[in-house]
BAVEX-107865 format. One record per residue (C-alpha): residue number from 1; residue in one letter; z, x, y. Coordinates in steps of 0.5 Angstrom, whole numbers, plus 500, padded with zeros to 3 digits. Layout:
! residues N
   num   residuo    c3    c1    c2
   NUM         a     Z     X     Y
...
***
This chain:
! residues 454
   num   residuo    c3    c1    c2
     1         x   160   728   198
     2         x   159   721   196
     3         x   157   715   201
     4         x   157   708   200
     5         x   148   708   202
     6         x   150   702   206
     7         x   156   704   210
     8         x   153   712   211
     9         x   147   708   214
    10         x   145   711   222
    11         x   148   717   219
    12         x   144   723   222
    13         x   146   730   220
    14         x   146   736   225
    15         x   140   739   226
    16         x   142   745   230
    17         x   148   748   226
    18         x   149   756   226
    19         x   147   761   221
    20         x   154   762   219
    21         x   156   763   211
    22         x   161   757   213
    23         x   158   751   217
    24         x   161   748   222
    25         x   164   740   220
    26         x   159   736   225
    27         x   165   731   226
    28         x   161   727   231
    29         x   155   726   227
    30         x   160   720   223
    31         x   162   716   229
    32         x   157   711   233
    33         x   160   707   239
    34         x   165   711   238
    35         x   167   709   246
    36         x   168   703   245
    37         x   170   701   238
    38         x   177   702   236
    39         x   180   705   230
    40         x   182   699   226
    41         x   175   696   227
    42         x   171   702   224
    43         x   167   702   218
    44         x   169   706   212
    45         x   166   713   213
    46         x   168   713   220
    47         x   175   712   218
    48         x   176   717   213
    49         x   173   722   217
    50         x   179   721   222
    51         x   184   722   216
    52         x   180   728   212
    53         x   179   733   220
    54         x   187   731   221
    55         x   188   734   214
    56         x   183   739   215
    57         x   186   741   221
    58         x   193   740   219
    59         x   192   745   213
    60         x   188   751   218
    61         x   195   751   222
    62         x   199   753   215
    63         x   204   748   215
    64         x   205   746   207
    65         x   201   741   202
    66         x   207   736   202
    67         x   206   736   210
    68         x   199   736   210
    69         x   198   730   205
    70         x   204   725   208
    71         x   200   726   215
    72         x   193   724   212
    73         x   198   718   209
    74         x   200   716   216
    75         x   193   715   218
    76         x   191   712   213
    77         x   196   707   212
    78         x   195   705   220
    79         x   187   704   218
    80         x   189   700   213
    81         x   186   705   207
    82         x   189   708   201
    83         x   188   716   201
    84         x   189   721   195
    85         x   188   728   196
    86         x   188   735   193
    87         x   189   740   197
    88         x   188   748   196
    89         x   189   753   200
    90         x   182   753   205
    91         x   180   746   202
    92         x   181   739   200
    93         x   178   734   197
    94         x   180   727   198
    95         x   177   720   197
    96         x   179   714   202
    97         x   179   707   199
    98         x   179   698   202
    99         x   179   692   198
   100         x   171   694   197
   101         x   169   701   198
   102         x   171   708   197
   103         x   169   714   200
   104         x   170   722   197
   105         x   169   728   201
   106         x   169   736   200
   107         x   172   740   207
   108         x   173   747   207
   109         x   175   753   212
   110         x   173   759   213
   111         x   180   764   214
   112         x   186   761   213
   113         x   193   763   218
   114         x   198   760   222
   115         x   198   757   229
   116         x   206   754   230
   117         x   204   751   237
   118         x   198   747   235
   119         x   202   745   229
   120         x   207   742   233
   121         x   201   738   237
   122         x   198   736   231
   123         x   205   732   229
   124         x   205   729   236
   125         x   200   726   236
   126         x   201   724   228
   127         x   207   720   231
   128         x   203   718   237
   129         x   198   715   231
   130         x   203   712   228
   131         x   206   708   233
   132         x   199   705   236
   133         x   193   709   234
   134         x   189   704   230
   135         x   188   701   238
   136         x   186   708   240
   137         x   178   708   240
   138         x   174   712   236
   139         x   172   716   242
   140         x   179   717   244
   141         x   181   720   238
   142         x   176   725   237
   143         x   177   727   243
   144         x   183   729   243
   145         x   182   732   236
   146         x   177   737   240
   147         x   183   739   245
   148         x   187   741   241
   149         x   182   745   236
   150         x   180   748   242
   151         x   187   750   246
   152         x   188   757   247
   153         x   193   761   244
   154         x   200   763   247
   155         x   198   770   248
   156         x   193   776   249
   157         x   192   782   244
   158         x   198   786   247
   159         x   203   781   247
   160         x   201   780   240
   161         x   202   788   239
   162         x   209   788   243
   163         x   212   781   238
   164         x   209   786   232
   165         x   213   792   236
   166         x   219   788   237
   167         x   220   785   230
   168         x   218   791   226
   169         x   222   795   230
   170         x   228   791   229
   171         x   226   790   222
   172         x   228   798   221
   173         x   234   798   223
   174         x   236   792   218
   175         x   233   796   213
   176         x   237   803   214
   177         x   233   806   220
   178         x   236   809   226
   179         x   233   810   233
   180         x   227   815   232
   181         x   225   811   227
   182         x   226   804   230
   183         x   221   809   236
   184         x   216   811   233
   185         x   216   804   229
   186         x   215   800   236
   187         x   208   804   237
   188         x   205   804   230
   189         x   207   796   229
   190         x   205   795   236
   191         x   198   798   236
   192         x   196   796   229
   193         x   197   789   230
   194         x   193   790   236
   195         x   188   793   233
   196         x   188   787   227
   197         x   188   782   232
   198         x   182   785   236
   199         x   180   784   229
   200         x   181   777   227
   201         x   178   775   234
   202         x   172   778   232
   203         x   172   775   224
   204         x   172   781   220
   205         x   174   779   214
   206         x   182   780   211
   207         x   181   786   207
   208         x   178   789   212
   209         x   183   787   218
   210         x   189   789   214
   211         x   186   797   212
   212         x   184   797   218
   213         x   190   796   221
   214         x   195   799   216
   215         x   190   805   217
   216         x   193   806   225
   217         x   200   803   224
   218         x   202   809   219
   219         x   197   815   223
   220         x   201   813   229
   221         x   207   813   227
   222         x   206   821   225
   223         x   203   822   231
   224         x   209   820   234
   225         x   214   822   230
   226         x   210   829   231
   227         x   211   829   238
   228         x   218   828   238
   229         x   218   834   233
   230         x   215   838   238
   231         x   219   835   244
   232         x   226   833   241
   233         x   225   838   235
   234         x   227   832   231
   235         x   228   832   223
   236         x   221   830   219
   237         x   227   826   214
   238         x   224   821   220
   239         x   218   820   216
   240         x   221   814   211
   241         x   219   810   217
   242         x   212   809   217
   243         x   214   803   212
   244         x   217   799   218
   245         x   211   801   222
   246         x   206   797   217
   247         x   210   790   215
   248         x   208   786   221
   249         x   202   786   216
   250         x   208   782   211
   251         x   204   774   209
   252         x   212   772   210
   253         x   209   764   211
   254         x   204   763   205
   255         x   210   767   200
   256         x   215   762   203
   257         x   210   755   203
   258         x   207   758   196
   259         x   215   756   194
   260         x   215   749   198
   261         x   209   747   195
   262         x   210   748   188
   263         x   217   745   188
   264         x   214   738   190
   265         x   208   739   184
   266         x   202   741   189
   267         x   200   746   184
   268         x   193   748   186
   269         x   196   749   193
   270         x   203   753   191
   271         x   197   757   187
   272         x   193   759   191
   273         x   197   761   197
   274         x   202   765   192
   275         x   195   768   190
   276         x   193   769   197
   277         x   200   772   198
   278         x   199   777   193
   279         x   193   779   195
   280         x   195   781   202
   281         x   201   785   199
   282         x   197   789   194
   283         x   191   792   201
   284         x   196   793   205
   285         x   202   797   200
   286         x   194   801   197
   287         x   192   803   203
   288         x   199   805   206
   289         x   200   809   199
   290         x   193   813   200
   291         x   195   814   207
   292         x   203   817   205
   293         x   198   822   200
   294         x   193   823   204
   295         x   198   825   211
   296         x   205   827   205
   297         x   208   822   208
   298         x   214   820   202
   299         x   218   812   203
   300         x   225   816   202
   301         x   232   812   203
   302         x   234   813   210
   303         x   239   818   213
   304         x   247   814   214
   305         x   248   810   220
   306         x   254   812   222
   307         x   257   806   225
   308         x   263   802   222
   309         x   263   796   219
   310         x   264   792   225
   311         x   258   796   230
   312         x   254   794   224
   313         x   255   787   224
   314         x   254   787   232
   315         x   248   791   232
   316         x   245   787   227
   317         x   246   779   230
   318         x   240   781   236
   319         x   236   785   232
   320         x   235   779   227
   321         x   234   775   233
   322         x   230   781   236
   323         x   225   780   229
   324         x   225   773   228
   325         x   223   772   235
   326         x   217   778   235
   327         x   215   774   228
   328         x   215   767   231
   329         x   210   770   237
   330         x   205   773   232
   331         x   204   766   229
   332         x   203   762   237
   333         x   211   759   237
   334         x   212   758   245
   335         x   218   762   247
   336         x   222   757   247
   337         x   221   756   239
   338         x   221   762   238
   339         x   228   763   241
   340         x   230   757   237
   341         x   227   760   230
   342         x   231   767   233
   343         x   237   763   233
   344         x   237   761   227
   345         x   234   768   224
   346         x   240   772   227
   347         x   245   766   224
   348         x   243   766   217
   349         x   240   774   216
   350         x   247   777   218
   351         x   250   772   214
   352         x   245   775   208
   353         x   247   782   210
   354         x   253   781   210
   355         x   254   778   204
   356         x   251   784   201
   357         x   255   789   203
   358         x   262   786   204
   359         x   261   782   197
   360         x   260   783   190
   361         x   254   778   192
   362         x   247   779   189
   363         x   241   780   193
   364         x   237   774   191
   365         x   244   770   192
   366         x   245   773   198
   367         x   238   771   200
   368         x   239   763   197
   369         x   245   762   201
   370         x   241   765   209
   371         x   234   761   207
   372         x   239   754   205
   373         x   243   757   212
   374         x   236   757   215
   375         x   233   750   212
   376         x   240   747   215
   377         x   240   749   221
   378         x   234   748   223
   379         x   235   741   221
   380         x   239   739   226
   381         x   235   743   231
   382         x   229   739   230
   383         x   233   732   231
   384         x   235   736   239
   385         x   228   738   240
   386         x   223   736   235
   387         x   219   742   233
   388         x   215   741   227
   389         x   222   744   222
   390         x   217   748   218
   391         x   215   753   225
   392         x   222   754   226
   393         x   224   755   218
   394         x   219   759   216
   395         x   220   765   222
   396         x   227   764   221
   397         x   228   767   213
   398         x   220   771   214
   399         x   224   777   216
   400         x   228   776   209
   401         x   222   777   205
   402         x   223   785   202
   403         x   217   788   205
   404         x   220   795   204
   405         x   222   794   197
   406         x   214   791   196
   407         x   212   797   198
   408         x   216   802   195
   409         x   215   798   188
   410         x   207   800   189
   411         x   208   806   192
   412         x   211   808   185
   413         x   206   804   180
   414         x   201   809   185
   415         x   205   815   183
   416         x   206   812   175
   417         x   214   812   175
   418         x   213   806   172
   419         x   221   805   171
   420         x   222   806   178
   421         x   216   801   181
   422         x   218   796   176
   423         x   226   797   179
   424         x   223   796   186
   425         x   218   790   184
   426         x   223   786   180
   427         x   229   787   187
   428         x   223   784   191
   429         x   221   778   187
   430         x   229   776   185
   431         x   229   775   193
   432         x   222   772   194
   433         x   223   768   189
   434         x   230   766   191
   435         x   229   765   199
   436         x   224   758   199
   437         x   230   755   193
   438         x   233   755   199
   439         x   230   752   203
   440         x   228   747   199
   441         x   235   746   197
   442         x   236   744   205
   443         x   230   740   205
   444         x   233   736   198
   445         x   240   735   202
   446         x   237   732   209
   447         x   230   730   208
   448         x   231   723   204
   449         x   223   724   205
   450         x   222   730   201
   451         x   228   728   196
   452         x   224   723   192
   453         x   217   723   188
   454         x   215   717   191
***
């Protein structure tokens, strides 16, 4: 961190932080009269701090690195300084200048994730701050900074666990999977999200979280499809279900915001995220591999449903509802902007399906036209109820991402059928690579904002 001595004068760091590997920002610790001075008249340091925590808070949400530097911009330019930022994935360095001073600073977190309702609260009061924040004081800002960084979330542990039952289950049926298999998928999602979710409250670290969690959605699913056997004497072709147990595990955001960020050159940023991406992909499809060899569970094709075209197309406008809908919950989306993304989602994924059945259109075609469906839809949802475009955009395709085809791909490589895993892989990549083309292309086509360098 460089400071201007004469402008970090009175500056006094904290003296009682915790023992963490992450330290605490002591954000107060810049500000003095911070009741009584307004924005537009404190110094340098005070009003770079304000800029770097609501870049540092913007970017903890998960929304994208466009995103997060145009609402340090607005800030900056209503404290009348220049900003320039480099942002990666848990982090940005930025420098703040006037006409006489620069300021550099270095933030960090210490996870990253994805928080849709306080994003949405974030880009209020950026809109608010654009409108008079230089006459709000330094005190007032702060404040209300800590009160949204504070807010709680929408839902406890088992709703989580049900919107992870709900998405995943639906996400069965879209992918082959039949009424047993949506079953048992409901009780193993539900159960590991929950578990993953009692997890990250506690700050166990990622790679513990997702073997953990993969660990009991695939345990429970064969338990639960072993009681219906014992029950119902039901077929163990059943088992090739278990995949759809462990997707709710899919990083669909940063996979999708990874494509959005490299398209506008936030290089470091696009980077990171894909790695961060992939990273989540290889744990959880090595754990459920071991798991499969460990219980002899195989990812076969799932048995034919017998419904005619038109049953399937009727079926599958609520179930994409229902997985949007269940995704967007996971990420702390308010009912109502859940249902808004779930909208979308049962629109642009049946229009995706669709064209892959009744057409001779490629699956990463296919996807492009559902992800540009999505970006366009959500555009005109968002002029009717202001909603972040990204916190409805992002769940809308995420149920798009193929996480069976991911899966299957590694599962191959485990066995070394290397052609077969390559297959699958190669599926997988042409529809990730496709959906965020999508939506930027939506984006290029109603946002003059995102269209231009400048």
């Amino acid at each position: 961190m460089k400071k201007d001595d004469e402008l970090m004068s009175g500056f006094q760091p904290a003296r009682h932080l915790s023992a963490k590997h992450h330290m605490a920002i002591p954000w107060q610790d810049f500000f003095t009269n911070d009741n009584f001075t307004t924005a537009n008249e404190a110094n340098l340091v005070e009003r770079a701090a304000i800029v770097g925590r609501i870049g540092l808070m913007m970017l903890s949400y998960g929304t994208g690195a466009w995103r997060v530097r145009d609402s340090m911009n607005i800030v900056a330019r209503k404290l009348d300084m220049t900003c320039t930022v480099d942002i990666g994935l848990v982090s940005l360095e930025y420098t703040c200048m006037d006409a006489h001073h620069s300021y550099t600073q270095a933030v960090s977190l210490p996870s990253t994730g994805v928080n849709t309702t306080k994003l949405s609260k974030m880009e209020r009061f950026i809109d608010e701050f654009n409108a008079h924040g230089d006459k709000m004081t330094i005190g007032e800002i702060h404040a209300r900074l800590e009160r949204i960084a504070h807010s709680k979330g929408n839902y406890a542990p088992y709703q989580v666990g049900l919107a992870a039952a709900l998405a995943c289950s639906a996400f069965v049926f879209l992918l082959g999977g039949g009424p047993i298999e949506m079953a048992c998928s409901f009780i193993g999602a539900g159960l590991g999200n929950y578990v993953r979710r009692k997890l990250i409250d506690r700050h166990i670290t990622l790679f513990a979280c997702i073997a953990i969690a993969v660990a009991v959605a695939c345990l429970t699913y064969l338990l639960s499809l072993s009681l219906l056997q014992l029950g119902l004497h039901v077929s163990s072709r059943h088992e090739a279900g278990y995949i759809g147990a462990m997707l709710f595990i899919i990083p669909g955001f940063p996979f999708i915001t990874s494509g959005l960020d490299i398209s506008k050159l936030d290089m470091r940023s696009g980077l990171e995220r894909m790695a961060y991406a992939i990273a989540i992909i290889l744990a959880a499809t090595l754990v459920g591999w071991i798991m499969a060899l460990t219980v002899n569970l195989r990812p076969e094709n799932f048995a034919a449903l017998p419904l005619s075209p038109l049953a399937m197309l009727l079926l599958r406008i609520p179930a994409s509802f229902c997985g949007v809908f269940g995704f967007s919950i996971m990420f702390n989306s308010t009912p109502r902007m859940a249902a808004i993304a779930g909208l979308i989602g049962a629109v642009a994924n049946t229009t995706r399906l669709e064209l892959g059945d009744l057409t001779m259109v490629p699956a990463g075609a296919a996807a492009f036209i559902g992800a540009l469906i999505a970006g366009l839809l959500a555009f005109i949802a968002k002029r009717k109820v202001r909603y972040p475009q990204i916190s409805i955009t992002v769940p809308s395709i995420v149920i798009m991402v193929p996480g069976l085809y991911l899966y299957r791909g590694m599962y191959n490589l485990g066995l070394t059928s290397i052609s077969v895993g390559a297959l699958w892989i190669t599926k997988a990549l042409l529809i990730v690579v496709f959906l965020p083309l999508g939506l930027i292309a939506a984006r290029i086509l109603t946002d003059v904002k995102w269209r231009h360098n400048g």
